[in-house]
N, C-alpha and C positions, 0 to 999 in steps of 0.2 A: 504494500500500500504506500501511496507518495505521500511527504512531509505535506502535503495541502490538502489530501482527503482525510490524512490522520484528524488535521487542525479543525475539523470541521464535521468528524465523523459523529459526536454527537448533536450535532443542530438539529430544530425540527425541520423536517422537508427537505435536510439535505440528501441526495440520495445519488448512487453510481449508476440505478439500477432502472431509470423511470423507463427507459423502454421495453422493459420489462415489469412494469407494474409496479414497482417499489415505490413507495409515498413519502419515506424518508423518516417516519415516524417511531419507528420498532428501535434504534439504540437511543431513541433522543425520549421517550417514554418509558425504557428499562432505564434509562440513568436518572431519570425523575424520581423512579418508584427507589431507586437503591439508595438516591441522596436522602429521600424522604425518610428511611429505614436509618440513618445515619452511616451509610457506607458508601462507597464509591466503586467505580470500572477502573480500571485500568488497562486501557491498549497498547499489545508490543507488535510493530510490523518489520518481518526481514524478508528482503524480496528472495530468499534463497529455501524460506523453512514457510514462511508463511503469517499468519495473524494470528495472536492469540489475546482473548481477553479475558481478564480477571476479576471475581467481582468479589469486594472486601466487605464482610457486614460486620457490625458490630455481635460481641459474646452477650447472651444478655443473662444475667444471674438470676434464679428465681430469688421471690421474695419470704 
């Protein structure tokens, strides 16, 4: 993935894929719901192995 799709892979509507249908909405509303949860994504791209994303939530202790 290029350093300009990285920058922009989660925006709403951004998307590689519209001629293909893609709306752009799917990582830009999983990174909504995971900030919401107090955690984050994390995107790694190498053009040789491919993309991989990580999604960090918070432990939550019962009470």
């Amino acid at each position: 993935m290029s350093d300009e799709v990285m920058a922009q892979i989660s925006e709403p509507f951004f998307t590689t894929k519209a001629e293909r249908g893609g709306t752009g909405l799917g990582l830009s509303i999983s990174s909504s719901i995971v900030e919401k949860h107090g955690g984050r994504l994390r995107f790694e791209s190498n053009k040789s192995s491919g993309t991989t994303v990580s999604i960090y939530l918070p432990i939550v202790k019962e009470a």
